[in-house]
N, C-alpha and C positions, 0 to 999 in steps of 0.2 A: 569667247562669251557668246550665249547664242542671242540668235538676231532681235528677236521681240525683248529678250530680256534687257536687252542695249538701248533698243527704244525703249520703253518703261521706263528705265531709269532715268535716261536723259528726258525727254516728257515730263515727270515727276521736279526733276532737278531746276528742268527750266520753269516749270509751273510755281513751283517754292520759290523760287529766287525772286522772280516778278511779282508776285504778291509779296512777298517779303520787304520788295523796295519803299512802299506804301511805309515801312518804320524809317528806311531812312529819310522821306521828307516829313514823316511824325518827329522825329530826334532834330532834324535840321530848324523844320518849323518851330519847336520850343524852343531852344537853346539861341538862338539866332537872335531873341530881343533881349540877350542878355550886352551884345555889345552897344546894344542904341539904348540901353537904361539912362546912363546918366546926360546923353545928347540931347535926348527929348525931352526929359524934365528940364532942364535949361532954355531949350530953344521954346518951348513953351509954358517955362516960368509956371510949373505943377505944382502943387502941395502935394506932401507924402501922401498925404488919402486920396486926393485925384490921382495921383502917379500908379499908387500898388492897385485900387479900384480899377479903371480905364486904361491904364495901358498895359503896364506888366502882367496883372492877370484878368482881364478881359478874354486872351486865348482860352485861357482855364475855363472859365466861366462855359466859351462856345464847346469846351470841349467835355467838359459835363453833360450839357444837352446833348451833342452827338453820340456821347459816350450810353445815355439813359434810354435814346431812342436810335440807336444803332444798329437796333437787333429785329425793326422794323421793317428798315428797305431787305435788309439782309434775309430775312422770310417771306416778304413779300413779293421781291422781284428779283429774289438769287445774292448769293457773294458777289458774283464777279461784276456785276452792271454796277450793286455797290461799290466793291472797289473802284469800278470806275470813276463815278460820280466823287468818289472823295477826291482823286487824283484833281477834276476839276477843281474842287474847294479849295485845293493849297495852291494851282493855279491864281485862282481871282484872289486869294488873299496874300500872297506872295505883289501880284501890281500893284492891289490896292493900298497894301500897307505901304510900298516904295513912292507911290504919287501921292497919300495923304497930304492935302494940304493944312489940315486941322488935326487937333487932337480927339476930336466925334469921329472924323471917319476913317480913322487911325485906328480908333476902337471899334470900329465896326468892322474892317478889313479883318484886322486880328480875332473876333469872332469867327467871322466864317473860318479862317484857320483853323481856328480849335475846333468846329464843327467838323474836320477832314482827322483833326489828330480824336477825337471822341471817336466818331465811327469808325477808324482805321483800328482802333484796338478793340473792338469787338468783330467786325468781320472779317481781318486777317487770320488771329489768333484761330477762330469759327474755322473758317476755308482751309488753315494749315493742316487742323488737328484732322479733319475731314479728309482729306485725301490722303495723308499719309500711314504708311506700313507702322503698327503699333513700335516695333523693334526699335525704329528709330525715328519716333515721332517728338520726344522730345527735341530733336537735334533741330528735328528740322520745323519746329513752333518755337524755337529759341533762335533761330535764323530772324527771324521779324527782330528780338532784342538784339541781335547781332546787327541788325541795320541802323535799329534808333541811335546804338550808340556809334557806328561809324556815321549817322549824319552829324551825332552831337560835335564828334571831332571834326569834321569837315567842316560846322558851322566856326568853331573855334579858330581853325587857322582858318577860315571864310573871312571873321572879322580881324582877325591881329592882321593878313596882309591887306584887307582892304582899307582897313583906317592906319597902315602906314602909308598908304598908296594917294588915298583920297583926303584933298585938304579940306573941303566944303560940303559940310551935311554928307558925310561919308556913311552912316545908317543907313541912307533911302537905298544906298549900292547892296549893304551888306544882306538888306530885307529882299528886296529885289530879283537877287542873283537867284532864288531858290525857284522861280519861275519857268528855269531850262530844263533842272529835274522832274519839277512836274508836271512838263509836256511828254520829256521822252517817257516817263512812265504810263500818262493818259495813252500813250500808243502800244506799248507794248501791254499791257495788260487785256485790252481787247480780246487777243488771239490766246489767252490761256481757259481750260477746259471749265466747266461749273463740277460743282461740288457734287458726287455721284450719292451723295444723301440727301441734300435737298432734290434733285431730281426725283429720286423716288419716296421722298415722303412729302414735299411739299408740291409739287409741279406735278408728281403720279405721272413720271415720266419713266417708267421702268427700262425701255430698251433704251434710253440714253442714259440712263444708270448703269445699265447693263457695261456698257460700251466703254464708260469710263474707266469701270472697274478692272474691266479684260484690259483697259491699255497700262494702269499701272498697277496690274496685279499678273502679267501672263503665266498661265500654266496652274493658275491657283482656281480653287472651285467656286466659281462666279455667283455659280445661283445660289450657294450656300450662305456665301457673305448677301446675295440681295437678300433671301429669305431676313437673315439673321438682323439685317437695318431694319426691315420691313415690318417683324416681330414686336422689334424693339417701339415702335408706339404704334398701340392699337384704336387712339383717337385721337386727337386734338385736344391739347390743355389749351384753355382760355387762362391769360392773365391773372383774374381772379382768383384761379389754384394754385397760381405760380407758388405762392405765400402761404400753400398747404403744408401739415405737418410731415409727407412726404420727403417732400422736399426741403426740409430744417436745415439737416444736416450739410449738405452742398452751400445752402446760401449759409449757413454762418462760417464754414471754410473762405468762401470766397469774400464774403467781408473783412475776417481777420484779415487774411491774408493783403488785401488789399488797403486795409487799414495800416497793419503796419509799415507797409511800404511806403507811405506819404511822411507818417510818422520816426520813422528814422532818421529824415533832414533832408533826403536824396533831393528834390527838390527845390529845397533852401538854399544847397548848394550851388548846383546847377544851373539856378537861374539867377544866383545873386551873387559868386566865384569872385566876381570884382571887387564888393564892398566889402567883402569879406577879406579877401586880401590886404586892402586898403586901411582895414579895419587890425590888422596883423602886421602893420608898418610897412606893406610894401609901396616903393614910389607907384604915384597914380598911373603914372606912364605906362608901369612895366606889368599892372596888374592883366592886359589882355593876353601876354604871353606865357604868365605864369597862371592862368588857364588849360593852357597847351596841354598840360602833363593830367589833369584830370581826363583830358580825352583821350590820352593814351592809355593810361591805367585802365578806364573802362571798357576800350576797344579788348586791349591784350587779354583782361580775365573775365570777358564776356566770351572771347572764344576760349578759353578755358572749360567755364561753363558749358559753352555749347558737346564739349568735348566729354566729359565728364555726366552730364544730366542723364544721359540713357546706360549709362555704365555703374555708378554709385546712387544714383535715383537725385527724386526732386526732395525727399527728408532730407536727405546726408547732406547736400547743398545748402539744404538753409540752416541747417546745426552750423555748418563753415560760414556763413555768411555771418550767422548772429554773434559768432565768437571775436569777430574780424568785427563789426559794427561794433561793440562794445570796448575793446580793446582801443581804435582807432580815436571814437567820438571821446574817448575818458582823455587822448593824448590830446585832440584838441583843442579840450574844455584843459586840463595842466595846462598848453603851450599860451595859451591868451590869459591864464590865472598866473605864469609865473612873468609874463611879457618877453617869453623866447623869441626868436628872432623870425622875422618870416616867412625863412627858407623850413625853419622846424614846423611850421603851420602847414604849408606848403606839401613836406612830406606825410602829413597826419592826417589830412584831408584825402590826399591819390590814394593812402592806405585806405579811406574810407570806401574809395568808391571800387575801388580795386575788392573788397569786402561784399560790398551791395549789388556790384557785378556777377560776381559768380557765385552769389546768393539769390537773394529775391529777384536781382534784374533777368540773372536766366532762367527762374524758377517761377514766377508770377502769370505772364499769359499761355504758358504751357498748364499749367494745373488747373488754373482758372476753368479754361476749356475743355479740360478732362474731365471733370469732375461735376459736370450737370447731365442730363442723358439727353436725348437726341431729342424727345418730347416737347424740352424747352430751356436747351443750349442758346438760343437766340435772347431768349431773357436772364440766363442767369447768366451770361458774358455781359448783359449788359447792367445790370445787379454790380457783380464784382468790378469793372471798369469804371462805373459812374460813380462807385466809394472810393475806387483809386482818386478818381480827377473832383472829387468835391472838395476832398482834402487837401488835394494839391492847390486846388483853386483858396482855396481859405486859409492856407498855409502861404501862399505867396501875397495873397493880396494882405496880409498884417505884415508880414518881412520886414517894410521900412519901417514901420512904428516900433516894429520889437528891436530892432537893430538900434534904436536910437533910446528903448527903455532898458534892454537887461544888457549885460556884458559878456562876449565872446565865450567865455567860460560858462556862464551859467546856461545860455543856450545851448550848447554843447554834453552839457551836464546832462539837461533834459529829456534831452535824443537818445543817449549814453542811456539812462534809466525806461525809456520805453523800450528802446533795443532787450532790456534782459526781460521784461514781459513777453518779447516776441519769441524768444528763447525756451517759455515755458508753454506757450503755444503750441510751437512747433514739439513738445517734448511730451506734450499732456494730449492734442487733440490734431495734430494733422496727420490722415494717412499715406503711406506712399500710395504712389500711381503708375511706375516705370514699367513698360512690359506687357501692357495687358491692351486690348483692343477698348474700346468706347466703350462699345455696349456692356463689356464684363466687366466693366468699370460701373457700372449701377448696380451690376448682383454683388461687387464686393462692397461697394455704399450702402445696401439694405434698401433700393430705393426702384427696383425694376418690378418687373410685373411678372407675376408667376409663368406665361407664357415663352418670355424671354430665358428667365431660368430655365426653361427645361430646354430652350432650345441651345442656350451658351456651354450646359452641363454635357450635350449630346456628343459636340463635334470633339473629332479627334485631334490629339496634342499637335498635331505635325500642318494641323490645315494652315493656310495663309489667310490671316481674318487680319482686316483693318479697325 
């Protein structure tokens, strides 16, 4: 292999992977207060509305606003210092949620968290889609969901062995521990490169643009991909036009698609696995273990997905996922309507996620980010992310109440019947996006500028364009 191409690759590899990490304390961080649910409402005697409000989804809440205003730091002072800054954020909220002495700063800690998981999903997803070879940019913008969901399972078996290990207030351990990850990642993220687009469209830093691109692009025509980013906005959109008719089309892609992500249950799941088990006959004891297997089903067909997204595209993925979502949540909704046993709940559920996996989970912040153009990527990542987590937020903070008004089945049911709306979605109005570089991703949306066109129409089939 010759020598620069070797460095490239490894460069690129280890630049993904380290931003990439930034999902798995996003996946660690949410999943992790799924085993102190029921400790803290106890040790501090909550009512369901104080509990789903202030503690459970409080993260949601911080992670809304990070999510809404994510895409601020991210143009203002670069991806990478952001990523930085977030790694802090799941630092302080990582100590501060394990030493909370109250339930106010218990919710405050868990805020800042969610202010690390908000912005984490619009400037990773941003920085991924950015540096990487169109060929296999899915792969490697689905490495971020490849992380969220190995923190989810690390958080999982994080709490089954620490609350068999720890007899007293064995939570503040489980919250705690996620404080080692997000030092070593505050340090490694430092020394990876900035994004060679915003260098030269936001910073007007062209020779470090330049530079970027020579290191993981060797041998390929430099000035023509800078030309080519360069073209691709020829001024400055203010916010204001974000919400032009332009740009319609992108932002109601990245709503649906963000919509029904939340609306599926994924969430519901996720963060509330215990009650729901418990809710399915299993003994209280054993519901942290029978957690377990939800985190393996999502690790295994997230890499699936990852496997699959740049080979059969992001459609084909989520026709498979919505078939899998509907089929799974309808087994559910039976297995609690006929009062099956809890190991058949157990299986209908991993099928769920196993579904949502290598569907929408590895198809969501790759498309997202594809699918705005360079102009005002920073807003419409934070558009489609902040409808993800507003739902999640309002989806989680009613949980306890609904869990205690409708029944296993009828919830289920609900999920079940928005799943086949997402079905007609994906069948009537999403386009593919696999294979094509950023920029040619606005002339096939109808949304670039005639300058672009003529420049995207010019190059020939064999150039190396990101």
């Amino acid at each position: 292999m010759d020598t620069n191409a070797s460095t490239s690759s490894r460069t690129l590899y280890i630049s993904t992977f380290v931003a990439a990490l930034a999902g798995f304390l996003f996946g660690f961080d949410t999943i992790v207060i799924s085993g102190a649910d029921r400790p803290i409402q106890e040790l501090w005697g909550l009512s369901d509305f104080f509990h789903g409000t202030f503690i459970m989804s409080m993260a949601l809440w911080g992670t809304v606003v990070g999510a809404l205003l994510g895409g601020i730091p991210c143009d203002r002072f670069g991806r990478r210092k952001t990523l930085f800054w977030i790694g802090v954020l799941y630092l302080l909220s990582a100590l501060g949620s394990a030493l909370a002495p109250n339930p106010y700063l218990f919710s405050s800690a868990r805020f800042i968290g969610g202010l690390g998981v908000g912005a984490s999903s619009v400037a990773v997803p941003i920085y991924l889609s950015e540096i990487t070879p169109a060929q296999n940019r899915g792969k490697r913008v689905a490495l971020y969901q490849f992380n969220i969901v190995f923190g989810i399972l690390i958080a999982y078996f994080s709490n089954y062995f620490i609350g068999s290990a720890v007899d007293t207030e064995a939570w503040r351990w489980m919250l705690g521990v996620e404080a080692i990850p997000a030092a070593v990642y505050c340090f490694f993220v430092i020394g990876i490169p900035e994004s060679p687009r915003w260098l030269a469209l936001r910073k007007r830093d062209e020779s470090a643009a330049r530079e970027v691109l020579q290191t993981f692009n060797p041998g390929a025509n430099v000035e023509k991909l800078l030309q080519v980013i360069k073209t691709s906005v020829t001024k400055e959109v203010p916010f204001s036009k974000f919400f032009s008719k332009r740009f319609r089309f992108p932002i109601l892609l990245a709503f649906l698609v963000a919509f029904f992500n939340q609306w599926s249950g994924i969430n519901f799941v996720l963060y509330y696995a215990p009650r729901i088990f418990e809710q399915a006959g299993i003994a209280a004891g054993d519901v942290l273990g029978a957690s377990v297997p939800i985190g393996v089903m999502n690790l295994l067909f997230t890499l699936l997905g990852m496997y699959l997204i740049d080979r059969i595209g992001r459609k084909t993925l989520m026709y498979i996922g919505s078939f899998g979502y509907i089929a799974s949540l309808l087994g559910v909704s039976w297995a609690f309507a006929t009062g099956a046993d809890g190991a058949v709940v157990v299986a209908f559920i991993s099928a769920f996620i196993a579904a949502h996996a290598v569907g929408q989970g590895a198809v969501i912040w790759v498309f997202i980010s594809e699918i705005f153009p360079n102009a005002v990527r920073d807003y419409g990542m934070s558009l489609g992310s902040g409808t993800h987590w507003v739902f999640a937020a309002l989806i989680t903070l009613i949980t306890p109440m609904v869990l205690s008004s409708f029944s296993g089945a009828q919830i289920f049911l609900f999920f079940a019947g928005m799943m086949v709306l997402q079905l007609l979605f994906v069948w009537a109005i999403m386009p593919e996006t696999k294979g094509i570089t950023l920029e040619e991703m606005e002339v096939k949306l109808g949304i670039s500028t005639d300058a672009l066109e003529e420049v995207v129409e010019t190059r020939s089939p064999d150039e190396d364009m990101r």
